[in-house]
FITORKE-458956 format. One line per 8 residues: number of its first residue (from 1); their letters; for each residue x, z, y of C-alpha. Coordinates in steps of 0.05 Angstrom, whole numbers. Layout:
% residues N
NUM = A = X:Z:Y; ...
//
This chain:
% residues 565
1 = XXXXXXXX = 2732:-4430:-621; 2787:-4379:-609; 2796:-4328:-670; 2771:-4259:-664; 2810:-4197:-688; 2776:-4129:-685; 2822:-4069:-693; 2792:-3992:-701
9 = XXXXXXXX = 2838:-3936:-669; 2830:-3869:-695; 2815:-3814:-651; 2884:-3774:-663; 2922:-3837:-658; 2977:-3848:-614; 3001:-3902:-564; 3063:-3926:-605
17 = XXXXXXXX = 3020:-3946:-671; 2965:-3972:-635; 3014:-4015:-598; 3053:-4038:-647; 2986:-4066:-687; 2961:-4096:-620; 3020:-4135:-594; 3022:-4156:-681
25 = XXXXXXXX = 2974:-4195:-656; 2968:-4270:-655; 2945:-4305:-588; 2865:-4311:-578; 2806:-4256:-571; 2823:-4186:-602; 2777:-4129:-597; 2804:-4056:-592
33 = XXXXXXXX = 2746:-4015:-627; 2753:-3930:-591; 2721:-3872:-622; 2702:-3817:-573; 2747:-3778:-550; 2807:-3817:-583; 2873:-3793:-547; 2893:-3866:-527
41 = XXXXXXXX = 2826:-3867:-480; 2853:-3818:-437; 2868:-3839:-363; 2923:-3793:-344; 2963:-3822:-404; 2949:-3895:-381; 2948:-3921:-454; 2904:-3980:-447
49 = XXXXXXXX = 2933:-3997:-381; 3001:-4008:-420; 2965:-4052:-476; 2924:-4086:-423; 3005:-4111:-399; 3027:-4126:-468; 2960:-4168:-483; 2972:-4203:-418
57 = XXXXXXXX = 3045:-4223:-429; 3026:-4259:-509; 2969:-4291:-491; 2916:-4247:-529; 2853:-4230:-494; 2840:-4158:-495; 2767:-4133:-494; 2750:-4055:-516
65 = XXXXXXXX = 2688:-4031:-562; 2662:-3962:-549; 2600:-3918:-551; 2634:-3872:-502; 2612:-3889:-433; 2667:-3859:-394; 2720:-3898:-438; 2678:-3961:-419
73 = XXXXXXXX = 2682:-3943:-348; 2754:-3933:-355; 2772:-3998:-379; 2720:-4035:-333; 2761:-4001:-275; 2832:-4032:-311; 2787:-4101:-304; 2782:-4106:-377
81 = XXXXXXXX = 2724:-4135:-413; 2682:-4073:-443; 2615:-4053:-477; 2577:-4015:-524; 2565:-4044:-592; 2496:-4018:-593; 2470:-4045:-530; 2493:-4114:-544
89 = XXXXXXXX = 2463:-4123:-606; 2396:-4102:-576; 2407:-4156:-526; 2422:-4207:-577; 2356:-4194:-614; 2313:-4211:-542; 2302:-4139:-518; 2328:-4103:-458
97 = XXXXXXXX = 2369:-4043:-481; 2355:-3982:-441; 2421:-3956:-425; 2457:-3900:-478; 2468:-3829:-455; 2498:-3783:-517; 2436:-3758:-535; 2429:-3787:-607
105 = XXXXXXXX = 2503:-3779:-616; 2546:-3738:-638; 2621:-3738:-639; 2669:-3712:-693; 2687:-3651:-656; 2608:-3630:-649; 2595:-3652:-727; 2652:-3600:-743
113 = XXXXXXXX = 2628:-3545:-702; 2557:-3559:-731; 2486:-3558:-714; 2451:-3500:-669; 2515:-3476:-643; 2518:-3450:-564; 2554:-3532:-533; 2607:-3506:-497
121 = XXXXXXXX = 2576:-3526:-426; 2515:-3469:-440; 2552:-3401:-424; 2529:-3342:-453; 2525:-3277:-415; 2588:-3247:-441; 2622:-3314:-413; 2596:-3309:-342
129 = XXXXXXXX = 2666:-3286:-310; 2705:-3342:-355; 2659:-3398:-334; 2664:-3389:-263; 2736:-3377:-270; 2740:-3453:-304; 2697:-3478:-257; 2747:-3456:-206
137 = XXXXXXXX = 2795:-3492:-234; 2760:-3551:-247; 2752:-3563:-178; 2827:-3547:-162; 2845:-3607:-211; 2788:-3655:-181; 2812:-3649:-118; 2892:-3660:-141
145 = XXXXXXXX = 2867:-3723:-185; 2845:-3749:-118; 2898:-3742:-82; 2947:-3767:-132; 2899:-3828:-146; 2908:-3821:-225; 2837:-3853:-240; 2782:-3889:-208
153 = XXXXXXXX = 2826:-3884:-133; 2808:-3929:-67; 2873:-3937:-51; 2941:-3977:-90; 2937:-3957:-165; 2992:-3915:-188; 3040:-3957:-238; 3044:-3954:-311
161 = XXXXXXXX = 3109:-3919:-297; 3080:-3875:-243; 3017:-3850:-294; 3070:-3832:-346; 3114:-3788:-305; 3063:-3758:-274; 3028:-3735:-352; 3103:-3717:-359
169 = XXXXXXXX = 3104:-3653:-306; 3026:-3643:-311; 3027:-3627:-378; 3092:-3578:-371; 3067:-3545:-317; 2999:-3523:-355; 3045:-3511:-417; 3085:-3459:-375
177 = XXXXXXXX = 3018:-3433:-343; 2992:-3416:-410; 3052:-3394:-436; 3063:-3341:-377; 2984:-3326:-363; 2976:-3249:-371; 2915:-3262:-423; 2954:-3298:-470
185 = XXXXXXXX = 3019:-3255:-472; 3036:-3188:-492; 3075:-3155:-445; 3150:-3155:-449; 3150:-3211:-490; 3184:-3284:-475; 3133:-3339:-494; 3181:-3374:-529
193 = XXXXXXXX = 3133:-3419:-577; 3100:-3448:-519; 3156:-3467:-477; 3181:-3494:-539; 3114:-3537:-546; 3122:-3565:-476; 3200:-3579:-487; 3177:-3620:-556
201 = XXXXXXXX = 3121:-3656:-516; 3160:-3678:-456; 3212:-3702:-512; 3157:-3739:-548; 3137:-3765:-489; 3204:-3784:-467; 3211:-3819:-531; 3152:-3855:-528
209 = XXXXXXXX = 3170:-3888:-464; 3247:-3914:-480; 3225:-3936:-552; 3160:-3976:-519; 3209:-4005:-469; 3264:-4025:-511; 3214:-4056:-563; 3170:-4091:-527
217 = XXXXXXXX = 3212:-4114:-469; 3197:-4184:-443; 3249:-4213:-377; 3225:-4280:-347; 3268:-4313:-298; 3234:-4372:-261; 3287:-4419:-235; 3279:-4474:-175
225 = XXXXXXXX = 3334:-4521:-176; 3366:-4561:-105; 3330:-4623:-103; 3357:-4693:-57; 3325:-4763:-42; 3366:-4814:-39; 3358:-4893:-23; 3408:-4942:-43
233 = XXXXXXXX = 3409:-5017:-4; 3460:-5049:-43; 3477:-5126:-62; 3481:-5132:-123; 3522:-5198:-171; 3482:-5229:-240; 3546:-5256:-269; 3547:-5315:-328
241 = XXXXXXXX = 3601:-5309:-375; 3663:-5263:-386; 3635:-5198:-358; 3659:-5160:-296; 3653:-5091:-280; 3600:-5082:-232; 3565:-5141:-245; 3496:-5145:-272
249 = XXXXXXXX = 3511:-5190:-349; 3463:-5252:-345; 3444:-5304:-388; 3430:-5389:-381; 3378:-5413:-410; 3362:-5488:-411; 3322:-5549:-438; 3318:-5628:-440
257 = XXXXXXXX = 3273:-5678:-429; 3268:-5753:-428; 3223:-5810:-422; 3205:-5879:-407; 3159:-5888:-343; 3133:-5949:-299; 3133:-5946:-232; 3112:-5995:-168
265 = XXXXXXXX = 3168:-6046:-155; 3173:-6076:-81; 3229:-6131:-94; 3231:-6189:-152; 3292:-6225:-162; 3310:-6287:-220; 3338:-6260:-285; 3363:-6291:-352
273 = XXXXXXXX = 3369:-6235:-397; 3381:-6241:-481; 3346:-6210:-533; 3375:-6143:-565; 3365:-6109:-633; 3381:-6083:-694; 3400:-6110:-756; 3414:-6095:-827
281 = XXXXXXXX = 3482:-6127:-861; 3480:-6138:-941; 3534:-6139:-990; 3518:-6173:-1052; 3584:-6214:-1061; 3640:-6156:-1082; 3652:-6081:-1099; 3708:-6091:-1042
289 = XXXXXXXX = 3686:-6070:-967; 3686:-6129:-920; 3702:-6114:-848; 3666:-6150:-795; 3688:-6164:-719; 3661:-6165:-659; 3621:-6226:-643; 3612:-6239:-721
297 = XXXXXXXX = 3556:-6297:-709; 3485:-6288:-743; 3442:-6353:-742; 3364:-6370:-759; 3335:-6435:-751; 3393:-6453:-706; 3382:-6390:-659; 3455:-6351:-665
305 = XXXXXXXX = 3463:-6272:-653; 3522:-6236:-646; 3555:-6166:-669; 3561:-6119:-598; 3611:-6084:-640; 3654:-6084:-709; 3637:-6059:-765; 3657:-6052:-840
313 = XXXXXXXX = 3603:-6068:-899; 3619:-6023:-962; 3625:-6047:-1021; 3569:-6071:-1072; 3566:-6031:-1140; 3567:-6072:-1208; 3546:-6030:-1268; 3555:-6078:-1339
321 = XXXXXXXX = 3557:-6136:-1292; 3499:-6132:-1247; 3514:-6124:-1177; 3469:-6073:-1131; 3481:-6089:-1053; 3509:-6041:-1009; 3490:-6050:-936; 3494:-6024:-870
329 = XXXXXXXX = 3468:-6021:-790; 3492:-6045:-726; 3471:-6081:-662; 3466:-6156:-641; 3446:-6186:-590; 3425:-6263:-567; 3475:-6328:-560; 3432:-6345:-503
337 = XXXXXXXX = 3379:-6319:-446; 3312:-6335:-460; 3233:-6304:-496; 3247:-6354:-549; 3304:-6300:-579; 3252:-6244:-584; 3241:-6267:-662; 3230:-6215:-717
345 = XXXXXXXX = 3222:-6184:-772; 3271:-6232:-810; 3282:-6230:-885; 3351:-6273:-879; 3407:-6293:-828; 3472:-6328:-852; 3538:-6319:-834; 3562:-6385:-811
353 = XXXXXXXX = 3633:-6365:-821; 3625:-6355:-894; 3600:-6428:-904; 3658:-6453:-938; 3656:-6401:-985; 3595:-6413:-1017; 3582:-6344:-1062; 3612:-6305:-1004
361 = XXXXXXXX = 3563:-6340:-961; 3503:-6326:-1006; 3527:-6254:-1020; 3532:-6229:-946; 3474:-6240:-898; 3428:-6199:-844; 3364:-6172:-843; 3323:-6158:-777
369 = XXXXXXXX = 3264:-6096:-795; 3233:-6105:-725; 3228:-6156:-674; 3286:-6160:-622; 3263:-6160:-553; 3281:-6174:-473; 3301:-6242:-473; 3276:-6271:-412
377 = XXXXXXXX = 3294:-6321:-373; 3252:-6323:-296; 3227:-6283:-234; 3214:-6205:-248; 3199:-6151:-206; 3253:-6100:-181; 3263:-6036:-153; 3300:-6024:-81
385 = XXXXXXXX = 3338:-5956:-70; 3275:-5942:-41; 3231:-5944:-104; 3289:-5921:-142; 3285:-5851:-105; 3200:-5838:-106; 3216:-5860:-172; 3265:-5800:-177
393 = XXXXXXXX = 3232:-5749:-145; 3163:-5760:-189; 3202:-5754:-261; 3237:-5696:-227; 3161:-5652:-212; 3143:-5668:-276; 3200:-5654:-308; 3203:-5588:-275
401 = XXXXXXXX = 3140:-5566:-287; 3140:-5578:-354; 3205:-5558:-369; 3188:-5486:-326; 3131:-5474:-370; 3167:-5482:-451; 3219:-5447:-413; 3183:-5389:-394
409 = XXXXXXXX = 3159:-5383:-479; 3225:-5388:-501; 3257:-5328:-455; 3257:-5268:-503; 3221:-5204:-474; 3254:-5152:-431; 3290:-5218:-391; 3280:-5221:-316
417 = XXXXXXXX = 3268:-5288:-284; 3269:-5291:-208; 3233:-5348:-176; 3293:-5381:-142; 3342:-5367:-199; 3341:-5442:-238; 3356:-5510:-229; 3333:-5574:-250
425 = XXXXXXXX = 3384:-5649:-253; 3370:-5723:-274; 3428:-5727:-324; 3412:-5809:-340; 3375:-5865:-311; 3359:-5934:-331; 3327:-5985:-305; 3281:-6031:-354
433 = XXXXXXXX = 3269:-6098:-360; 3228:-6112:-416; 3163:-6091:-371; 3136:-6155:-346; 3074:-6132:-304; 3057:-6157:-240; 3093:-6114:-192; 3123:-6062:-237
441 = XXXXXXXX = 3190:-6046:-267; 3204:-5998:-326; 3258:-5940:-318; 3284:-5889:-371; 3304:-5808:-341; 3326:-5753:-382; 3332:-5686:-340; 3352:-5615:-355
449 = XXXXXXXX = 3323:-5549:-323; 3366:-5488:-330; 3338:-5415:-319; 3382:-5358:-298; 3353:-5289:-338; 3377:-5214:-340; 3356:-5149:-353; 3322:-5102:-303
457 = XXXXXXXX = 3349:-5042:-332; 3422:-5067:-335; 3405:-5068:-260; 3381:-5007:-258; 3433:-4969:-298; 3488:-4992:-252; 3441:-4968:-191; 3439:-4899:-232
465 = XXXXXXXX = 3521:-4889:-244; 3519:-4912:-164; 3480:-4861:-142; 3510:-4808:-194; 3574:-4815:-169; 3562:-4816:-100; 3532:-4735:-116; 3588:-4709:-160
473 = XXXXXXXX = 3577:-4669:-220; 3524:-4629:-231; 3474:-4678:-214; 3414:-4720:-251; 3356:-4767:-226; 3287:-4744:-234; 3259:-4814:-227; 3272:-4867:-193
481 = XXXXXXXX = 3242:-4932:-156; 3266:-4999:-158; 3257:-5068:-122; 3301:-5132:-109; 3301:-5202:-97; 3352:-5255:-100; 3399:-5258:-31; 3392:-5333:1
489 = XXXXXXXX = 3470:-5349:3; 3465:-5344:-78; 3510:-5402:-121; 3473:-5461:-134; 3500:-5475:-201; 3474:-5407:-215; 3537:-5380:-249; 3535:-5318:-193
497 = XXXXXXXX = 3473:-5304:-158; 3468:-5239:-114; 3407:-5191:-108; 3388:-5152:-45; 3363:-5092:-83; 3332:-5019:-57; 3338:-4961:-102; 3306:-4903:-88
505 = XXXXXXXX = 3316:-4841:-130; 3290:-4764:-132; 3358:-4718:-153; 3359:-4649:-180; 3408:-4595:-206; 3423:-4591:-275; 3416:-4521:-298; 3409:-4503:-379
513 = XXXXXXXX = 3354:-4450:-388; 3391:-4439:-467; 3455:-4418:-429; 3426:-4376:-377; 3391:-4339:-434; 3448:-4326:-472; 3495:-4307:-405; 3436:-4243:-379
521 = XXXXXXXX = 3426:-4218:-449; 3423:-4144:-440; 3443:-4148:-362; 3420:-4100:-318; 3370:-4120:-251; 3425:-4123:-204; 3483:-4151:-255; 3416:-4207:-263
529 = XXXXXXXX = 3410:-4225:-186; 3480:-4231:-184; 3498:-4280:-239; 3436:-4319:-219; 3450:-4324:-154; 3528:-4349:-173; 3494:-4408:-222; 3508:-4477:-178
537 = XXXXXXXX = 3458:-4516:-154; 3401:-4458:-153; 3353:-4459:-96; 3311:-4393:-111; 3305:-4352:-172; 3244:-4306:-188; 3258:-4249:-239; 3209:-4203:-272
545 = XXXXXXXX = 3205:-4155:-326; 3153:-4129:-373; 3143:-4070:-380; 3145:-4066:-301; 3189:-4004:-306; 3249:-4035:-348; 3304:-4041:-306; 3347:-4093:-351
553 = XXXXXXXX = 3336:-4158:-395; 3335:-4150:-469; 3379:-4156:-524; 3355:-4205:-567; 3359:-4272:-534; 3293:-4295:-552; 3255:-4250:-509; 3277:-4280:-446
561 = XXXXX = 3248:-4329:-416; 3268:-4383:-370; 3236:-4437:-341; 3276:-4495:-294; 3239:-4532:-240
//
């Protein structure tokens, strides 16, 4: 609910105090409570015409209070809100109100005069000639207030302006006709005192007007800026590495994957293959390393095993004589083709060439953890280049897939992935033997899937400077639309891939409302138009002051207001 201010106006009061505590006003409802007769009611003096402006330009609803009918018709005809206290609060209580007329009432200037006193409007006898001489001119003025459309008019309402001037002359010229009127002279006499009255009134007046405008001015200066579309086709580079100007920055991002699969075999063929493994050398014999070569011979129960490779034992530690064995792991493999070499776990194996050195032959010795395995010795079944490649392209769609989707969780957010922009390899194959099933053979694939990323709006920042540049200074996008997809002749290896991209942007002039404020402080109307009209990239400019009559902006920076569209 909006807050409601009520303010009473006292009949003799005049237009700059009422304004002042008006326009004092915050923004929402504020009532203007008017005695009868109060000087500010009057129409020829356009008082509540000038506070119906002032109300208008900060916002505050303006509504008047009055018991006087013809003040209520007065404002109703300015299109203000208006009524009589008294009739509304019979409404609010359920009854209809009949409507007021001023019997019942009686102003201040009828309590002074006081009760059973002749009312001015019953003339006595003696007053015959003077009544008809007023009526007279009564009519003379009604028919010059039509004319000149000062109140309740058909035709264009006279500005606030307009009213004021007009008060201006009418009340000097019926200052001068009282002052020179034969009844109210003596002859041969100047009537200096009233010609002095009028001079002090039309100064008053005069006063009135230049200190209203120059307080309350307002200037507002509505501002429509040169506007452009523009659409950008433009191929575009996503660039890996050491960054180029002009190129979008992108990133790789990539992941492995292996495993061992089994797939239909259309071939056999006769193999002897020998059991592999690993084993575990000992050193219990010497706090000295012993080096071992290649072929170093491992036997059990007559089977012999060989080192695939050298290798060095460290030496045993002996703390007060007893000896802990150092040890350590490397590959054999089978003397000889055949299942019977798949043998395992084994505590023991001797080193046959230690056997002439007894402790050194008890000291060092092997020890297999698991079974060895793929000694064979027969018909298998084997792969052609055929099954090698279905083989292939299966591991490959899984791999991808799979790859695609941990991939996709492991992209951080605000990274771009188009759907062409990756690539997926075998790095290693191998085919298995130890599968022995009817009509199958066992193969090992690792692959790798890599995932070209970047960032839309490093895209569309290099779209912007583009399209900046190509308007010169001056200029600034609105908004802006953006699309692309990747161009077919892009690098496989994804190190440079190229974007067909459209950018379409709305442009506008760059005007600063602060520094057009600042540059028409205190300018006159036409000094206004033609500094506007100079500022680059303006389209149209509306100006308009308040009150309607001031011909210049105002001092104080504040009070003008501009608005950029």
């Amino acid at each position: 609910m909006k807050e409601r201010v009520r303010i009473e106006v006292g009949k003799k009061e005049k237009l700059p105090e009422v304004a002042a505590r008006v326009f004092a006003a915050q923004k929402g409802e504020l009532v203007l409570v008017v005695p009868k007769g109060a000087e500010i009611a009057n129409p020829k003096i356009a008082a509540l015409a000038f506070l119906q402006e002032g109300a208008k330009t900060l916002s505050i609803e303006l509504s008047i209070e009055s018991v006087d009918e013809k003040i209520l018709a007065h404002a109703r005809d300015l299109g203000l809100k208006a009524y009589n206290p008294f009739f509304e609060k019979e409404k609010e209580n359920g009854e209809v109100a009949p409507k007021m007329t001023g019997m019942g009432y009686r102003d201040e200037e009828e309590d002074e005069e006081g009760v059973g006193e002749p009312k001015p409007d019953s003339p006595t006898p003696d007053s015959d000639g003077e009544a008809e001489e007023e009526a007279e001119e009564e009519e003379e003025v009604g028919e010059e207030t039509e004319e000149e459309e000062v109140y309740a008019g058909v035709a264009r309402p006279k500005t606030y302006g307009e009213r004021v001037g007009d008060d201006v002359f009418l009340q000097a010229e019926e200052g001068l006709s009282r002052a020179y009127a034969p009844r109210e002279t003596k002859p041969g006499k100047f009537p200096v005192a009233a010609v002095t009255k009028v001079l002090l009134g039309l100064i008053a007046i005069l006063g009135l007007g230049i200190y209203g405008t120059e307080y309350f001015k307002q200037a507002t200066i509505a501002i429509t800026t040169k506007k452009k579309e523009i659409t950008l086709n433009e191929k575009m580079i996503v660039g890996v590495g050491q960054a180029i100007p002009g190129e979008v920055p992108g990133e790789i991002f990539s992941k492995t994957k292996n495993g061992e699969f089994l797939f239909s075999a259309s071939s056999k063929k006769q193999v002897a293959e020998k059991s592999k493994g690993r084993i575990y050398i000992y050193n219990a014999y010497s706090s000295e390393a012993q080096p071992l070569v290649k072929n170093t011979r491992f036997e059990k129960d007559g089977k012999i095993f060989r080192l695939t490779e050298a290798v060095t034992v460290p030496g045993a530690k002996i703390v007060n004589g007893k000896i802990t064995p150092s040890l350590t792991e490397a590959e054999v493999i089978a003397d000889k083709a055949g299942a019977e070499y798949n043998i395992g776990p084994v505590a023991k194996l001797t080193i046959p060439g230690f056997k002439q050195f007894p402790e050194k032959y008890a000291g060092f010795y092997g020890e297999l953890r698991n079974q060895l395995a793929g000694g064979f010795m027969g018909e298998i079944a084997y792969p052609t280049d055929q099954d090698m490649a279905k083989a292939r392209e299966q591991v490959t769609n899984a791999f991808r897939q799979a790859l695609s989707l941990e991939l996709s969780k492991q992209i951080p957010k605000g990274y771009t992935v188009l759907p062409n922009a990756e690539k997926f390899f075998l790095t290693k194959e191998v085919i298995k033997s130890e599968s022995r099933e009817v009509g199958k053979f066992a193969a090992f694939f690792e692959g790798e899937m890599q995932i070209l990323a970047f960032k839309e709006v490093d895209l569309s920042k290099l779209l912007e400077t583009k399209t900046l540049t190509g308007l010169g200074e001056g200029w600034r996008l609105k908004s802006h639309t953006l699309t692309y997809s990747m161009a077919e002749a892009s690098d496989p290896s994804l190190q440079r891939i190229k974007l067909n991209t459209v950018f379409t942007a709305k442009a506008e002039q760059v005007i600063d409302p602060q520094s057009v404020r600042k540059m028409l402080v205190g300018k006159n109307e036409a000094e206004l138009q033609a500094m506007i009209l100079a500022i680059p990239g303006l389209k149209k400019a509306d100006i308009s002051f308040f009150p309607i009559w001031a011909g210049s902006a105002p001092m104080a920076p504040e009070k003008i207001h501009v608005t950029v569209d």
